[in-house]
N, C-alpha and C positions, 0 to 999 in steps of 0.2 A: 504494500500500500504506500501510496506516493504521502512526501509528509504533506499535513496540511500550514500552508503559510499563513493560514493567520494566525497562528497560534506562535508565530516565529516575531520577535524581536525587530524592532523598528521598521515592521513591517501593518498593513491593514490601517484603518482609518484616517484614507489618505485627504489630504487637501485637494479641494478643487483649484488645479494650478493657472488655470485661465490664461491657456496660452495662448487666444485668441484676442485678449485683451490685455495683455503684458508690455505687447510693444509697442501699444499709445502712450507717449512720454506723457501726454495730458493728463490720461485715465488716472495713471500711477500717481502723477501730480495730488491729483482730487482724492484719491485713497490716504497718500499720507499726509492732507492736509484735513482729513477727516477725523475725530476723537474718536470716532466709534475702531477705530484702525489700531490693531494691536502690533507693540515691537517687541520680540525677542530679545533680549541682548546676550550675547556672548563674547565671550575674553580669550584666546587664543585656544581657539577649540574646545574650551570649557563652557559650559552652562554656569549663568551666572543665579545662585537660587537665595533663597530666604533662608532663616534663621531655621526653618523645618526642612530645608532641602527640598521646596517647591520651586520649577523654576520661574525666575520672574516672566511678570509678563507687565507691560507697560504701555501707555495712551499715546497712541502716534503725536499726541496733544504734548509732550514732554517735549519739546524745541530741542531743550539742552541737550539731549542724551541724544538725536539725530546729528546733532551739529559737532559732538565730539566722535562722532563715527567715524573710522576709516572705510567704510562700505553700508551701504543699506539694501537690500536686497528683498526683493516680492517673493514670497512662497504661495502664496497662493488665499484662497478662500476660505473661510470656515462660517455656513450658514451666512453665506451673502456679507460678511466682515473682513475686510483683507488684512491676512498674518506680512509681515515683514520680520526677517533677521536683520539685526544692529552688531556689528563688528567695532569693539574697541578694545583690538588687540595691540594699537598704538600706545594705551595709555598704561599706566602702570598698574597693578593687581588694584590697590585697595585705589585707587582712581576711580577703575573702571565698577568695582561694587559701590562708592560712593555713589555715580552718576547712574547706576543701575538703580542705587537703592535694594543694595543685594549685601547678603552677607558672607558668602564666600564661591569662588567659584570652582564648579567640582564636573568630574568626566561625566560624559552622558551615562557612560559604562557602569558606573560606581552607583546611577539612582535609577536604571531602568526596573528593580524589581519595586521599586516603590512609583514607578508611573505606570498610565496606565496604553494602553494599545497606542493610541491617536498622540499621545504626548508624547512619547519615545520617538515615535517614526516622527515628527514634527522637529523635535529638538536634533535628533541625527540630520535629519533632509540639513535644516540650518546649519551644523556645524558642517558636513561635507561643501555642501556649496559656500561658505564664507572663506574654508580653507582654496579650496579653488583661486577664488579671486585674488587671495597674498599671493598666489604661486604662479599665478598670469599677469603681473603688474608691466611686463615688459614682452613684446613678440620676439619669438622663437626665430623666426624668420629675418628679421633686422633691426632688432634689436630696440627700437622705439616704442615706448608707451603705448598701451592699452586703456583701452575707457569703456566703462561698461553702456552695457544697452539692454533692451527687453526686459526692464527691473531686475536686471540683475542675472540676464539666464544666457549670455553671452557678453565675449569684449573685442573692441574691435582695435584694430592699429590703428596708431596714428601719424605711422609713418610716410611720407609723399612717395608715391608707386607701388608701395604696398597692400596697405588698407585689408590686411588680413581678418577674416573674422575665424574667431575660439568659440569653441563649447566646452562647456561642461564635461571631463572625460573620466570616465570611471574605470577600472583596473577588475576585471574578471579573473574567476580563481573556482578552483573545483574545488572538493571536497568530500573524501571519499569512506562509506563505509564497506569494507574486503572482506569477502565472505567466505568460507574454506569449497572447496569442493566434497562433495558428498556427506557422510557419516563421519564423527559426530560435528552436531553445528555447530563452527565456532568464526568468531571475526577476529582482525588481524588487529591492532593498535601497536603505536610508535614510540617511544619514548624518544625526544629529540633534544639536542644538544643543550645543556644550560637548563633541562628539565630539572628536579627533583628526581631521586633512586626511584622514586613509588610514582610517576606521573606519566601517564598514558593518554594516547588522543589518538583520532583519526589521521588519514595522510590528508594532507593538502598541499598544494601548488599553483602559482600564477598561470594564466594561458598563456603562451608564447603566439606571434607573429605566423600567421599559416597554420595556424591548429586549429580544429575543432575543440568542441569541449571535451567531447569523448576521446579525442586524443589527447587532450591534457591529461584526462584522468589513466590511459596507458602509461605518457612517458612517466609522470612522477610516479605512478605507482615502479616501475622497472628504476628508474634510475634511485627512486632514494631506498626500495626493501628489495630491488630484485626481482617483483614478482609478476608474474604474467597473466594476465586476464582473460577468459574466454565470456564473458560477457558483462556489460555495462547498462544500467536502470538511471535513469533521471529521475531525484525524488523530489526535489521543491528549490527553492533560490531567496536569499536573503539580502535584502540591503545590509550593507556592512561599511559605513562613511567613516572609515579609519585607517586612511584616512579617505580610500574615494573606491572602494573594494564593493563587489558583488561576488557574494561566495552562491556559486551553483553546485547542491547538494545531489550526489550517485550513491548508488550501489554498486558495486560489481563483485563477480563471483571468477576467484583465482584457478589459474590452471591447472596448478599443484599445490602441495604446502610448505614448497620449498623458500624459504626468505633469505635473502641479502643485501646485508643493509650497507648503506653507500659510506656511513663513518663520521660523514661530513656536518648535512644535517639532522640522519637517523642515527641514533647511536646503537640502536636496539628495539628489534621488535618480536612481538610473539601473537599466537593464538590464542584466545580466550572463549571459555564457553558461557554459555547465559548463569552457568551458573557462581563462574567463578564472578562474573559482572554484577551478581544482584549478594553475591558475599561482599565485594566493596559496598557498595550500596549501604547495607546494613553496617558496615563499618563504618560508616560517615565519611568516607569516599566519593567525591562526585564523579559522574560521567560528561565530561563535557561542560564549558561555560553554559551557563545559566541561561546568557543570553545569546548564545550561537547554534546556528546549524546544528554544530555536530552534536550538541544536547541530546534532540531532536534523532539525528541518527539513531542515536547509541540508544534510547528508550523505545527508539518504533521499533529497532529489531529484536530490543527483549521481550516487548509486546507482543511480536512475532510467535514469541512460542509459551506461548501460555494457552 
């Protein structure tokens, strides 16, 4: 059974992003000269939150806290109200909680199990695309400043014979749960470099240039355990803006049960059965972050066999 994503981390209750109406400079104008218009604020890829670790949320109607922005950016809709991210990763920590009116600011990662569906995926969408924009201030191509356009969902050169326009680019990655062949059931997990003695996870790997995704999930499974696959399942896909990552969730079911691990980034891997997985478990051993994919993995396939 394929996982279901909504049940996946900064994923589901998404904003209506209105890209139909984004790239009227006027429109955007009138949204954030409206109070009913809320702004996020964030501090260099942090959530800037309250004294209970709620993240702020603030009245487009706050002047100051626009005009100390390095970036202000449209996210889209919520119930006909337009959300905006506020970038003031310029100013210094307790600056920028001052002018948020925030009292510390903390990873998205660190308060996703206390937010809830719609607030996660809203506070990640913000911080992925705010970090974008620090890392496009200049074109790739010659070297002149960029300015953004479409509230924020593109920047263009503003070099003479250039005039390049950027998007938004996100960094794809598989993610794989390895299944043995035959009798008894068991899946593969990795311990990798700088892990803890006791810390186990699925394999994962960026796509390369010319791969598919089921080819991503061949090479790194071969190069980083060795091992070779005769078949591959797409189970679901998560937003993952850490910093601009789409992790796309497999199964596949290995050739043999022979393993070899690369040294490099696997230092060790083995087979595990549902049983030795739900004896962690009861040992207060987690399977997988909280908030990732391979959570998700690791519990659909113990699911599996009950």
């Amino acid at each position: 059974m394929r996982t279901d994503e909504r049940t996946l981390a900064y994923g589901g209750g998404w904003l209506d992003r209105a890209a139909a109406l984004r790239a009227d400079p006027a429109w955007i104008a009138a949204r954030l000269s409206d109070p009913e218009s809320v702004l996020l604020p964030l501090w260099r890829d942090r959530c800037l939150v309250s004294a209970d670790r709620v993240p702020v949320r603030r009245s487009a109607g706050a002047a100051g806290l626009r005009a100390a922005a390095d970036e202000t950016v449209f996210l889209g809709l919520d119930a006909g109200r337009a959300v905006f991210a506020v970038d003031l990763s310029g100013r210094g920590d307790a600056e920028a909680c001052e002018l948020a009116g925030a009292a510390e600011a903390v990873d998205v990662r660190a308060l996703v199990g206390g937010l809830g569906a719609a607030e996660a995926a809203v506070q990640a969408y913000a911080k992925g695309l705010l970090h974008w924009h620090r890392g496009q201030r200049f074109c790739g191509g010659c070297g002149a400043a960029t300015v953004a356009g479409d509230g924020g969902h593109t920047r263009s050169c503003t070099g003479a014979g250039c005039g390049r326009l950027l998007f938004p680019r996100i960094e794809p990655a598989v993610i794989v749960l390895v299944e043995a062949p035959g009798e008894p059931e068991r899946c593969l997990l990795a311990r990798h470099r700088g892990a803890s003695e006791d810390s186990w996870s699925t394999l994962a790997g960026f796509v390369e240039i010319g791969e598919s995704l089921e080819d991503a999930v061949r090479r790194e499974l071969a190069e980083e355990a060795g091992v070779t696959v005769a078949g591959v399942a797409y189970q679901g896909s998560q937003a993952w803006p850490f910093p601009a990552g789409l992790m796309v969730g497999f199964r596949a079911t290995a050739a043999s049960t022979e393993v070899r691990v690369d040294g490099e980034e696997v230092v060790e891997a083995r087979w595990f059965s549902r049983a030795e997985l739900r004896e962690r478990l009861a040992a207060g051993r987690p399977l997988g972050r909280i908030d990732s994919i391979d959570h998700h993995l690791l519990h659909s396939w113990l699911a599996a066999g009950d």
